[in-house]
ZASEKE-538493 format. One record per atom (N, C-alpha, C, O, CB): x, y, z. Coordinates in steps of 0.001 Angstrom, whole numbers, plus 500000, padded with zeros to 6 digits. Glycine has a CB too. Example, Ala and Ser with C-alpha at 12.3 -4.5 7.8 and 13.67 -1.06 7.14 Angstrom:
// ZASEKE-538493
513190494310507800/512300495500507800/513200496700507800/514236496681508465/511308495527509046/512850497750507080/513670498940507140/512900500030507870/513409501138508039/514084499402505725/
***
This chain:
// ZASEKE-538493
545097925231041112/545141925935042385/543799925834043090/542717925852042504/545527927403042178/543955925736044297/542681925466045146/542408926970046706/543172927704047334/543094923477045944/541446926813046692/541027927702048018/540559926677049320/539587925926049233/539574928804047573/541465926787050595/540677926221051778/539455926902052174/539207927989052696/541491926192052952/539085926369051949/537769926626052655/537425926079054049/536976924932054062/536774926140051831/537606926916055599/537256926397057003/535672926500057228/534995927486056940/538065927296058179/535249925426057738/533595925215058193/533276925137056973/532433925946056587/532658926398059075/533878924078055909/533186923957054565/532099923005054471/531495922751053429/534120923590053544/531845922415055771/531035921049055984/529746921992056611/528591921565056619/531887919627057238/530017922953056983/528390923760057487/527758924292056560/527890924220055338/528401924997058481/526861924986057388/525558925214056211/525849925942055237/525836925551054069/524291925889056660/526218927371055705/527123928343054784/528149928064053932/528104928148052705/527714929148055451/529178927692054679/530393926876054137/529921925838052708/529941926207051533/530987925811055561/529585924719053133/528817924048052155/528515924708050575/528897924407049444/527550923844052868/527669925711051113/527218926383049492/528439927260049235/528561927373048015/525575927511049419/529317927874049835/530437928605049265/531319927321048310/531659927434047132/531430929384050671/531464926568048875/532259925266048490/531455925004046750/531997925074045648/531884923681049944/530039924702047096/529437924574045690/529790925644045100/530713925503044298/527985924418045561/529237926987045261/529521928053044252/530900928346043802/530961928810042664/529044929238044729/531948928196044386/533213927536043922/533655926585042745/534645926613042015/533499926928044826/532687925823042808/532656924428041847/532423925297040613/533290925614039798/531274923058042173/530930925692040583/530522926293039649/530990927409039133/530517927823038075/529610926409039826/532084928145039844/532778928745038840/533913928376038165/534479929000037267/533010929675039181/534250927176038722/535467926056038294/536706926309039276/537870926014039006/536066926289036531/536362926767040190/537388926770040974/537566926138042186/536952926476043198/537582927757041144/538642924933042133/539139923953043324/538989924684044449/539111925902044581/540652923430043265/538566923411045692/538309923684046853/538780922295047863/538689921074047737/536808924120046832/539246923097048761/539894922171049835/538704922431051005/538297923592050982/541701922692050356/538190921736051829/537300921202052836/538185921280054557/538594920229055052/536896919445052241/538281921966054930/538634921920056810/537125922047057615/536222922747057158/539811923645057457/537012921370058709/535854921013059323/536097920315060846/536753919277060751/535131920075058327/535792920587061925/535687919926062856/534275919165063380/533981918488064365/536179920695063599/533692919559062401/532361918722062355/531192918956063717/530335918185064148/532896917033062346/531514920115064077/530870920358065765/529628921067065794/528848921155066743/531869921324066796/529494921745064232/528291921834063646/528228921479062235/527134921288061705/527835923044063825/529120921396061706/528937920594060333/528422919378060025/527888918848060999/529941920416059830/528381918643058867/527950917350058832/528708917131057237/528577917753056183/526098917150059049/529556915931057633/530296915186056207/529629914665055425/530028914102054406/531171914153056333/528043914827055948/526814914512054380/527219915616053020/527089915661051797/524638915080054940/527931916642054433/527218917937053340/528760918304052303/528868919151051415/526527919888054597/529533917583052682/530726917625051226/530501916506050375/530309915315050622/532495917472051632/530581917269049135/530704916294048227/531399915162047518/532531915627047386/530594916669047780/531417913774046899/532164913099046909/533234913056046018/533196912457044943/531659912346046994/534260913727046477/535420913461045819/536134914774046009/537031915182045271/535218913003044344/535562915520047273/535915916869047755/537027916475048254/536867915347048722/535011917639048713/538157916876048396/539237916948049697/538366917563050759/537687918589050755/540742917986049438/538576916666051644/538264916897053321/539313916634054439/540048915646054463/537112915943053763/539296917667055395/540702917550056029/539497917497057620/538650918379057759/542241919261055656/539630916495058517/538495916380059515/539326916806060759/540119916107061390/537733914778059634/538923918305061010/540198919315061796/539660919982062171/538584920368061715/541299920053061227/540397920507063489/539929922044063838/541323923201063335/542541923064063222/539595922145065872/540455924217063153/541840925074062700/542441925615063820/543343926417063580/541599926330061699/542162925373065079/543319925644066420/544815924696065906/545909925250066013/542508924794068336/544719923241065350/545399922440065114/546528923328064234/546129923538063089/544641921312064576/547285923649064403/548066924643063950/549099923468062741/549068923780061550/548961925564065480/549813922387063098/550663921682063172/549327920976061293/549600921293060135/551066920791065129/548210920167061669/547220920379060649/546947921153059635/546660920930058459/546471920504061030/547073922063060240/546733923593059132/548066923294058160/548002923355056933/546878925676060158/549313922955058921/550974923434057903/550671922244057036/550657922560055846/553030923330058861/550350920595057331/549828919380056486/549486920112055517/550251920431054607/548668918420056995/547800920599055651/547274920793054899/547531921378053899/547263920924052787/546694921006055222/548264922824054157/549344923954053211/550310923228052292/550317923585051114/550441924943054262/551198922168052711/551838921472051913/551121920417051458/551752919855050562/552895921144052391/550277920000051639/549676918593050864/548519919062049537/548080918308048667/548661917483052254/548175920739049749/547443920781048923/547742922403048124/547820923394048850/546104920412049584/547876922526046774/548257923941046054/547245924850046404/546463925322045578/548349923907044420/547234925178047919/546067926289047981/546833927990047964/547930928447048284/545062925983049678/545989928354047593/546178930132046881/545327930963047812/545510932178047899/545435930443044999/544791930598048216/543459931529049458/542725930827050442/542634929600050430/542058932204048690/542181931576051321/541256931148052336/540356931726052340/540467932951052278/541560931121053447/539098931142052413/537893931328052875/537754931084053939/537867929879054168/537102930857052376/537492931851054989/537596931530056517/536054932057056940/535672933212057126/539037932460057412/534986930242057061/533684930523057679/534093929661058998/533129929526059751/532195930001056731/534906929243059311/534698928313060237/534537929184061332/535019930306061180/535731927269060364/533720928827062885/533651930000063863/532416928978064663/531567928189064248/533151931890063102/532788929413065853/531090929605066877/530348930910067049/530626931982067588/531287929281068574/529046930312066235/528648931614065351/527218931508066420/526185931761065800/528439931425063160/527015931200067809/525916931447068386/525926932281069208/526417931956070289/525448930607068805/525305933939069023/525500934901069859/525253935186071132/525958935847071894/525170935560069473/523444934271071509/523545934199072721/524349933645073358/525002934312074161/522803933927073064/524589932196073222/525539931279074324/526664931782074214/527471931244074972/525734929704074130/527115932660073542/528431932865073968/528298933556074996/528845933036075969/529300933430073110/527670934760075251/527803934979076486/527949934423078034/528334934976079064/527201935419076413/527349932734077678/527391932189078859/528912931165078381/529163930211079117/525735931374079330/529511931333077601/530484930010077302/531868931423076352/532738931114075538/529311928196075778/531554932851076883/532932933438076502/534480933081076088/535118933664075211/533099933975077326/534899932109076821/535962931791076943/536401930808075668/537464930869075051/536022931322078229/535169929781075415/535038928523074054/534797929705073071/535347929528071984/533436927053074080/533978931083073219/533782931637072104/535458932279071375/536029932137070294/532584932778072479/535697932856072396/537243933745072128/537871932982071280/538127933235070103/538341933995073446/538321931271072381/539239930635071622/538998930028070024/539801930143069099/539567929641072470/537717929379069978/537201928886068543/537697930360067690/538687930319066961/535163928480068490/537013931462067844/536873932435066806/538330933824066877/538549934587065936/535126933112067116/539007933830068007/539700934456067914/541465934011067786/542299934547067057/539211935097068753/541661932896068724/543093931777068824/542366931405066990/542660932145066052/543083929854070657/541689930507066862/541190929947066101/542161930665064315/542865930148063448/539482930191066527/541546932215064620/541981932894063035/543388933029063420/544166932963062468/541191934605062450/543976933223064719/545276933954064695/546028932762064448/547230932911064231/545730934837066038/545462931400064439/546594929993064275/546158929899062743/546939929462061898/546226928192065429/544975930297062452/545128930141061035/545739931106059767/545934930818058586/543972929922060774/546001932626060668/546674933378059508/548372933180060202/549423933616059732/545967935332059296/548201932537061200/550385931985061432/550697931156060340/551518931327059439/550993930686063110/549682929952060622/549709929045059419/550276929736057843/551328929724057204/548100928529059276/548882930324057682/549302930512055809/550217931441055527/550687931518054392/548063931048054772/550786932697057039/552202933323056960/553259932621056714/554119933127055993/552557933904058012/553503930961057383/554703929953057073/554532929564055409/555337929404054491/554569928397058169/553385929517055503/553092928356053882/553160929771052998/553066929479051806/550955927147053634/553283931097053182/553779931632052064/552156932300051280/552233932907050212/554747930290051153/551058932127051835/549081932072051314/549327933634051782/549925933811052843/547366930731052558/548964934557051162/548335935629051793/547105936620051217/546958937805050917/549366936364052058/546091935027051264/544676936242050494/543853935618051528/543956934576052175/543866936048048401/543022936553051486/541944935465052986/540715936391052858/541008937577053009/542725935501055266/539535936163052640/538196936367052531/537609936153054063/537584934938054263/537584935365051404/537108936905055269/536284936431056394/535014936955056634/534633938097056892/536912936595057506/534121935311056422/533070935472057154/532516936027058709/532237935442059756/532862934547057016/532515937418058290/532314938224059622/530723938391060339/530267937263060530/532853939742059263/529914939308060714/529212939556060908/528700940761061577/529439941380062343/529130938829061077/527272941215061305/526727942303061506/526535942592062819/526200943731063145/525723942370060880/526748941456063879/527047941781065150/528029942472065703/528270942549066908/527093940960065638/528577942959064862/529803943782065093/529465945034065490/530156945774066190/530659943903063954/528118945321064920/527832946713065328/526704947071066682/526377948118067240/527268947352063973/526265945389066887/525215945644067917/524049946199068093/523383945900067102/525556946081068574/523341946938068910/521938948069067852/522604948666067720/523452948925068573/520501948907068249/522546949182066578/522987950176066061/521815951388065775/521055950853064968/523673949659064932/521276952846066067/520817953668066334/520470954445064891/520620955667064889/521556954155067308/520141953973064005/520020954174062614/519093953418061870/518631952377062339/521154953998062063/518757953860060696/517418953191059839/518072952365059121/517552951289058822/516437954144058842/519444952722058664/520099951669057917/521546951366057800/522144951693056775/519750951820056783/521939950977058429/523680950465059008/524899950333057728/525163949368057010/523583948534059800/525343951351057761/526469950945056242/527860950417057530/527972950335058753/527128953076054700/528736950158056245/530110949452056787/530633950836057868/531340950389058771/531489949003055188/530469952148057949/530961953371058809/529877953539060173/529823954657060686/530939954908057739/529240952709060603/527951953123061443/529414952230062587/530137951239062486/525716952266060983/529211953205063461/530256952363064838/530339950980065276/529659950252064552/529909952832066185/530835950476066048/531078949054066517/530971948697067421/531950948644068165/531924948598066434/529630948232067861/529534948314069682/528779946544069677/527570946317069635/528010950119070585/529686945681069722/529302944798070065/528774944197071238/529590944444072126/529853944466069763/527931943605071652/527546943191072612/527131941670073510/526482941241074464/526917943809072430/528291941165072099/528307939523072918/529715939071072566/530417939527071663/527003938158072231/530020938082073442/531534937555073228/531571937500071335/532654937677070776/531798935618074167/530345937254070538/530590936417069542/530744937647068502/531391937636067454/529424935218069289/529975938731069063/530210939867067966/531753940440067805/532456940674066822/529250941167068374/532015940595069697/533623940886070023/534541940200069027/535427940846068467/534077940315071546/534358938930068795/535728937765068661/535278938513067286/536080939399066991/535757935567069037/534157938372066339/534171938995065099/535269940376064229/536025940686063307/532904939388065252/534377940846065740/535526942046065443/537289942052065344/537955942581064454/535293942963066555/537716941415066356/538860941187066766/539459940839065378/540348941486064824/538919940178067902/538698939445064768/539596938865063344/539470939839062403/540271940003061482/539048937412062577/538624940405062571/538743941439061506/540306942456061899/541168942747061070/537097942474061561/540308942759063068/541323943297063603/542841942974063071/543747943604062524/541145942990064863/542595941559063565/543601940324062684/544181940647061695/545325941095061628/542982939167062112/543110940359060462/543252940656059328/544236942234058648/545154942495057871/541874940566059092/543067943067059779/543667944388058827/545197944510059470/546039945106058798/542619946146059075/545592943918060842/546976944023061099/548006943235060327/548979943835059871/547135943732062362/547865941917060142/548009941086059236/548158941913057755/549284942092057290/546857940120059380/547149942323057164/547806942902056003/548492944124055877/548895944591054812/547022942986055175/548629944686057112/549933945791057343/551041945420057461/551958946084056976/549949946560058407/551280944217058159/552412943887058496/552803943168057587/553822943707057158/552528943412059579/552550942035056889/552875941072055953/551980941166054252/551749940463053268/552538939664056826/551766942331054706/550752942110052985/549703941261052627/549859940487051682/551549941603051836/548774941295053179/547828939909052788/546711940918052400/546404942000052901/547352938535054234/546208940238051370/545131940741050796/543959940436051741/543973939235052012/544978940208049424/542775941203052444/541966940774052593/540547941119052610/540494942338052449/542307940458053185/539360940630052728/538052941492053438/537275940852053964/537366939624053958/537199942248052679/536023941671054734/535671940630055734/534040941128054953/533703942169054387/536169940880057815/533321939882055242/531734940111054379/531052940047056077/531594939389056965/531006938362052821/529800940853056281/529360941504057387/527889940808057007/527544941253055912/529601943296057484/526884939848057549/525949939933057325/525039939635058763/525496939684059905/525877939241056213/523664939322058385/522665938810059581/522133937499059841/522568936476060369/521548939448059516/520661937982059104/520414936680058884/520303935786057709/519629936280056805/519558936579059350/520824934490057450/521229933988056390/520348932934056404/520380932188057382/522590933731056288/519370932667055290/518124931564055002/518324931129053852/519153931408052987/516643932040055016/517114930095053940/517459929538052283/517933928549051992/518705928299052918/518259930155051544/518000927596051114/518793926300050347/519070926594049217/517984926869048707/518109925008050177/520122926760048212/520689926700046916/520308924605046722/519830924357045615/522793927447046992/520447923638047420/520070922823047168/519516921706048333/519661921680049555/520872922627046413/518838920828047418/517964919734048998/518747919093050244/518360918862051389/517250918102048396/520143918864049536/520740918202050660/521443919379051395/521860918962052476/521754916985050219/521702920571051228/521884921341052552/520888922174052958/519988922506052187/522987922138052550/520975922687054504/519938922939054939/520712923595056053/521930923438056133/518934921858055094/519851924525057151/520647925346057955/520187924128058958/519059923645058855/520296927152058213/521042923706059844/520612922697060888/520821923613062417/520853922956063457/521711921119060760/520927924790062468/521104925244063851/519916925205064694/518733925312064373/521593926567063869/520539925006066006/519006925370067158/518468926199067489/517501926115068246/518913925193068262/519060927571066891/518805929098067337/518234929555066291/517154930135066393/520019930021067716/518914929363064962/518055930561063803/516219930489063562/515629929417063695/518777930161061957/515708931390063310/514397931251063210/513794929802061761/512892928971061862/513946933026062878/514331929945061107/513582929182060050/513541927513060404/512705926712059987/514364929471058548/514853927197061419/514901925694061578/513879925821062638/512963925005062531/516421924896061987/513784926853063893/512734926985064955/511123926436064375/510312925567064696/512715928708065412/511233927482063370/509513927486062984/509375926331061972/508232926280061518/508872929096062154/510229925366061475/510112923751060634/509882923203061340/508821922578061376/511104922970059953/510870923169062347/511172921819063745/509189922025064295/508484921017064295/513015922653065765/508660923252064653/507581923315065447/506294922849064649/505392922132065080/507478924701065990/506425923495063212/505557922471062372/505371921472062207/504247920972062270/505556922422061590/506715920689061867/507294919320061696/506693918330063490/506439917140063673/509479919622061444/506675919417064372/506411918276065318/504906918477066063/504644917835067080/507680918233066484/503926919437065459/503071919594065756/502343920748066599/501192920988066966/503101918765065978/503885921469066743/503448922548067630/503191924320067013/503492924378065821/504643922493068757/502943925032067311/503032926123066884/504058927327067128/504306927863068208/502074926359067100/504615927637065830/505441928760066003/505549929861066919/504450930370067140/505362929233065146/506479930381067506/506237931616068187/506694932528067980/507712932362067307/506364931674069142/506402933945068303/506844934996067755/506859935954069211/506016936092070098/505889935454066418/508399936610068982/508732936853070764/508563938847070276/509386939591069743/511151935993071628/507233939097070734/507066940850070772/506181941260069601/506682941236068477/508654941758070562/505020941601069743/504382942130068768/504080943484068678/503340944088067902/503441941559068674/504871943914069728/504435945467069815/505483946429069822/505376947438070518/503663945775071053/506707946171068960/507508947100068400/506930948254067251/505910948165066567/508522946279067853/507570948954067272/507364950832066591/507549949999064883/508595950316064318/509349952627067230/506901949305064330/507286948744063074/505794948283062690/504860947912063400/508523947496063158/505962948498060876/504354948393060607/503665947452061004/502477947743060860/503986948362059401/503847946155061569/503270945190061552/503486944813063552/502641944175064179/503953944177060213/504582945302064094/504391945533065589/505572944070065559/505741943568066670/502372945430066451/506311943442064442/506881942548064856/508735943215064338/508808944143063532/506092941059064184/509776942706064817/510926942996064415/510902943007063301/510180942197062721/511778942403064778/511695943944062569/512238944064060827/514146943387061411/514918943539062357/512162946619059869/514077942643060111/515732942049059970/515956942153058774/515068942346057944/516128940520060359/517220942036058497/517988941479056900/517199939879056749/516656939460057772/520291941226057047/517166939379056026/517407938286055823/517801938045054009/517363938746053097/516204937588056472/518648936968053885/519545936999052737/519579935539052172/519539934498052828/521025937534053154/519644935659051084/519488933883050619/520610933347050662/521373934257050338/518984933465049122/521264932360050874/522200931709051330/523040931597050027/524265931635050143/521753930467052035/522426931450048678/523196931567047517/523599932737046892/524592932878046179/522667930993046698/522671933670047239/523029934973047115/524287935308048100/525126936122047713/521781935829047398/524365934921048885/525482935350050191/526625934481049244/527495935017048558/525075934577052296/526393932965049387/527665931822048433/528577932683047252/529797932554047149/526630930340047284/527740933592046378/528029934194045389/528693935442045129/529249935823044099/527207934200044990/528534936038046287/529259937027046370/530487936718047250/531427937491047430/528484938068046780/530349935458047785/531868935180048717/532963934876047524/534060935417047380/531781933536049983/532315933793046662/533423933984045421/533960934856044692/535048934769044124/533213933540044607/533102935861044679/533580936932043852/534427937651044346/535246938248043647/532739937698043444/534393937733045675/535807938441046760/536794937882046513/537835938366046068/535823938318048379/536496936495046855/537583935783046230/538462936061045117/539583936547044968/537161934843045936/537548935579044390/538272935808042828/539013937700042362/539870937996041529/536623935394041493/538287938521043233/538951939936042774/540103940327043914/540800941326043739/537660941279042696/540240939611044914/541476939762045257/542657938927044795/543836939284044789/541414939732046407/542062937533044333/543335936460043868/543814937379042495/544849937094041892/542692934464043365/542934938508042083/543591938967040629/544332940296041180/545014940931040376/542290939349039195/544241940686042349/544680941912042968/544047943043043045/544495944082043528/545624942244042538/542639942818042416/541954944143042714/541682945036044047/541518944314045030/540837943926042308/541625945941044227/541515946590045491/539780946203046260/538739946446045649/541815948396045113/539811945686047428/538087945454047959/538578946797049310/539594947300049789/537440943088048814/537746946841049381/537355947234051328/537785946665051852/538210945583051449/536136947158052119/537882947011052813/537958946142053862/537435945046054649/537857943989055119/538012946596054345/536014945910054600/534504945105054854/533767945171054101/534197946056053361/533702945384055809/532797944806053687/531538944802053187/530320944503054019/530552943650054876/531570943998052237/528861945046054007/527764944642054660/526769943715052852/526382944150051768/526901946449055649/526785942297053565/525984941767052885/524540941789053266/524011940716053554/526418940705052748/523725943087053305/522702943459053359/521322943121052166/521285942602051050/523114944608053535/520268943733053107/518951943873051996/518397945318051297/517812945693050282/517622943348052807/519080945960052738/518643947223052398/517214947331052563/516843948126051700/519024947558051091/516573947072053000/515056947222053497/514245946188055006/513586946354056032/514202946768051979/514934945049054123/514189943809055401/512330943419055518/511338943985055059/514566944649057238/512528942170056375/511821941932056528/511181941578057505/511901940718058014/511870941644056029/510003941708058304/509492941583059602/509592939888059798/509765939086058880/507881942294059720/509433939555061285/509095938285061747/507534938079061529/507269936887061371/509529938139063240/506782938654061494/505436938490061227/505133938084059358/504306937306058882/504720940034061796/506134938936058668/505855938042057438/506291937375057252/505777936679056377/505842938237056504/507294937006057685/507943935568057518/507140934392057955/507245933302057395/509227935474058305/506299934624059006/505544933749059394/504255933238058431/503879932085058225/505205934243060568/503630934705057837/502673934450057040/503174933656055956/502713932614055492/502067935572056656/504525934527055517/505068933135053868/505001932152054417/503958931560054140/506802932984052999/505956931376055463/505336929950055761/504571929263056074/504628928034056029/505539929531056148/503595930012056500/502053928987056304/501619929561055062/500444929333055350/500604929161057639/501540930040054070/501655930103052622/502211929165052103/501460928332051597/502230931081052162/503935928880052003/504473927758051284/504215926619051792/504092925646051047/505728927788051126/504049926475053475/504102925040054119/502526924439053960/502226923348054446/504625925136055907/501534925296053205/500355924976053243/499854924435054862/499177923417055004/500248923985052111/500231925149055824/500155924742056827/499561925980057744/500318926733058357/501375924149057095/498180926105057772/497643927493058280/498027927347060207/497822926438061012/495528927644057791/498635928694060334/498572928187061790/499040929824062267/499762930561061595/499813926600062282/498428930153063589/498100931555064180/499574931801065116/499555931515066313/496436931531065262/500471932192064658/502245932310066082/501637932963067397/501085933953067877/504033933887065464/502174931603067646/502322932520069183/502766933688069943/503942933552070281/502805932077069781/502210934856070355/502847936267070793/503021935556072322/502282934978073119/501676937977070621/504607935993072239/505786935786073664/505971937009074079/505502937899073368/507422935139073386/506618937350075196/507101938584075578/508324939131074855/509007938162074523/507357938514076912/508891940272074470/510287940556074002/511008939938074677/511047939844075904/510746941795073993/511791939356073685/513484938963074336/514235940356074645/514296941368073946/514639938006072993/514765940095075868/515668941863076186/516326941899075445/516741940839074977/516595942336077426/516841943325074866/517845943854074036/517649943403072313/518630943236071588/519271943295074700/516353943261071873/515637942628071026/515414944282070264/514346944851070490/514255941581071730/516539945026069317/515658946174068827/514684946069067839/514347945038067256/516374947112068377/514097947597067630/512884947008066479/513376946570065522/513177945367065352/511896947916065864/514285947356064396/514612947158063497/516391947585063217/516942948669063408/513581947693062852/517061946095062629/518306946138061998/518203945813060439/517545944868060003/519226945169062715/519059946863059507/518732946324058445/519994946953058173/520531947791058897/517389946511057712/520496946440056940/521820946835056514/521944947579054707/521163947267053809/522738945295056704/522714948238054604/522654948758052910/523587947783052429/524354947387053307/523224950520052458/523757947258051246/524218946611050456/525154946971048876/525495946368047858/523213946054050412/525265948287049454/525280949396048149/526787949376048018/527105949486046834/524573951182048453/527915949264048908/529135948831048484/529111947564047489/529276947527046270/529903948556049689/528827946451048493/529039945286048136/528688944989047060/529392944395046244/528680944578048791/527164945477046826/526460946014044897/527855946093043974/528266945415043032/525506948222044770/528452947397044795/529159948082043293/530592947157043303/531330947405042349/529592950231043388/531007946279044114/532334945629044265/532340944077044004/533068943464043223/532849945896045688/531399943602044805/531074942239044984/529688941154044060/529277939995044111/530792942372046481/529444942207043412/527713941395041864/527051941068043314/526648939905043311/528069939051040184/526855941604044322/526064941482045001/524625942063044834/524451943211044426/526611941743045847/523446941101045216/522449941572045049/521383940727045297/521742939557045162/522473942048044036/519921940866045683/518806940142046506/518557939399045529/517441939827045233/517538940886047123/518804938480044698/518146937817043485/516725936937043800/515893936561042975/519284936791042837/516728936706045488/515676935932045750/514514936495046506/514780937409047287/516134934901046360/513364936133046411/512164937007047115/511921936159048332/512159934960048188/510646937210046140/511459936593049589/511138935933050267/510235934582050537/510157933883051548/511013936594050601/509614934479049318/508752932873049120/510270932355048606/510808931584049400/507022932673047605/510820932582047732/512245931968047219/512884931120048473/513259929957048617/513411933310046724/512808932475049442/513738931739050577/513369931127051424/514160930401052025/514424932354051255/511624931215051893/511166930420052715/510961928791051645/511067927715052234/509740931232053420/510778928804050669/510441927521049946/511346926642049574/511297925415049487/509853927721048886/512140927372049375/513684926184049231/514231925787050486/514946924795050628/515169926899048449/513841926678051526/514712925907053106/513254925145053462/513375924145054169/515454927405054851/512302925399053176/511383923896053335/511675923038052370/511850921930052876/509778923996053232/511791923025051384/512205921763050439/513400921366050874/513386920169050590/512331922022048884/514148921531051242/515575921186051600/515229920363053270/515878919412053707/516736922895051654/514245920929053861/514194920392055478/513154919536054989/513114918716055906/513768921542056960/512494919260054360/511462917620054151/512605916920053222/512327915780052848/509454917766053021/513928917490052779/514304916140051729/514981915270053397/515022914079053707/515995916624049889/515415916511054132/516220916035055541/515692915344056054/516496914633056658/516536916813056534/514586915012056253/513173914264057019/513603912504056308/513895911503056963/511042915184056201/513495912648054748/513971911095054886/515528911211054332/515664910364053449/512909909871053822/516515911815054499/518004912024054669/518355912532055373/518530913734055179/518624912443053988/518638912028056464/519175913138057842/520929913311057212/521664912861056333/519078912069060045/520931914127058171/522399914670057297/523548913648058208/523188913095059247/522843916895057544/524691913528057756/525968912610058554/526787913761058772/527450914500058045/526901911248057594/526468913665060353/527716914143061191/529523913993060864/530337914446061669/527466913376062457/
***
């Protein structure tokens, strides 16, 4: 028996797919490749080269392969531009889940794991955000988040489907050299790309209410996140009861200012960030508790922040002479 896995060719996706392996459990590959890259499946993965709007694809796939669950990362997961491109956001992330839980309603599948996110809650007005802190999203991309979650919990009222949705922020890190986060927005590819080309990092606000005057965030190691997606997995395919949601949190966080210092630490690359003005709607600090997901999901920070800044540089110089295939 196998699990689809959607956006298994992205960064995230990718390592869920490995940590899968490693617990011995088959995996099926869906991908439209629009941020993924077919470097990043492995050889002899089933790969299905699709979007999951493809409804007619999705039923192929259901009959061509013994899948038992979904892992659903696939999504347009960029919060600003959605606001300027709403309409591509809705359909990718919201048409997108509702053609993919029609799908596995025909094929008879009803367990589904979704990669959600902590944008769901927007600022949120608190020191530390559990899964009950309200829902005030504030970009098309947090909305559509919400919505599948919506999906889901209607979906398993109506037809029984097991499901839960994992809630996180920011996600760093390499579990290995050949994947790597390749986006244009997250901070860690920002501050490589600016090293890598000679320029200097920047850092947007130094004068937030926080010890160091720079934003506090989650940030989470990407294998640590991989590892607890399986385990959802695996305790609903046995029927155990999850939440609904979970927050894949730190429970404390970490500023943009140390993040900066670890990488000119690991990158041996001394260099002073540039102070920018705040980005609007930039709060001081989001950080999330992790204390469900602890007691349900073997969730937990296993990596320290040199962990996570040093493996997504080792992973972005192996990229330097292996660029990844689209």
């Amino acid at each position: 028996m196998s699990w689809l896995v959607t956006g298994g060719a992205g960064y995230i996706g990718s390592h869920v797919v490995r940590a899968f392996g490693e617990a011995g459990i088959d995996t099926v590959v869906i991908d439209d490749l629009s941020s993924g890259h077919e470097s990043f499946v492995q050889a002899g993965e089933p790969f299905v080269h699709g979007t999951i709007l493809d409804g007619e694809l999705l039923a192929r796939t259901f009959a061509e392969h013994p899948i038992t669950g979904v892992m659903h990362i696939a999504g347009y997961k960029y919060a600003g531009v959605s606001v300027r491109r709403p309409l591509h956001t809705y359909e990718q992330n919201v048409t997108g889940t509702a053609t993919l839980l029609a799908a596995m309603e025909d094929a008879g599948i009803g367990t589904i794991v979704f990669s959600s996110s902590a944008a769901v809650y927007g600022t949120p007005d608190v020191d530390l955000v559990t899964e009950d802190t309200p829902k005030a999203p504030e970009s098309p991309y947090g909305e559509s988040k919400l919505i599948g979650e919506w999906l889901l919990r209607d979906q398993g009222i109506a037809k029984g489907f097991r499901h839960s949705s994992l809630r996180y922020f920011n996600v760093v890190g390499s579990g290995y050299d050949a994947l790597y986060d390749t986006s244009p927005h997250n901070l860690f590819p920002l501050v490589f790309d600016a090293l890598l080309d000679g320029r200097t990092p920047r850092i947007n606000g130094d004068d937030y209410p926080t010890p160091d005057g720079t934003c506090v965030r989650d940030y989470v190691h990407v294998s640590d996140l991989a590892h607890s997606h399986v385990v959802a997995a695996q305790r609903l395919e046995a029927d155990h009861a999850l939440e609904s949601a979970y927050n894949l949190g730190s429970g404390d966080g970490v500023s943009v200012g140390q993040i900066m210092s670890t990488v000119a630490e690991v990158t041996g690359i001394d260099f002073t960030p540039e102070i920018a003005a705040r980005r609007p709607g930039d709060p001081a600090r989001i950080v999330a508790s992790g204390e469900l997901a602890a007691r349900d999901l073997d969730w937990k920070m296993r990596h320290s922040l040199t962990d996570m800044v040093a493996s997504a540089w080792r992973a972005r110089q192996a990229s330097v002479e292996t660029p990844p295939v689209d």
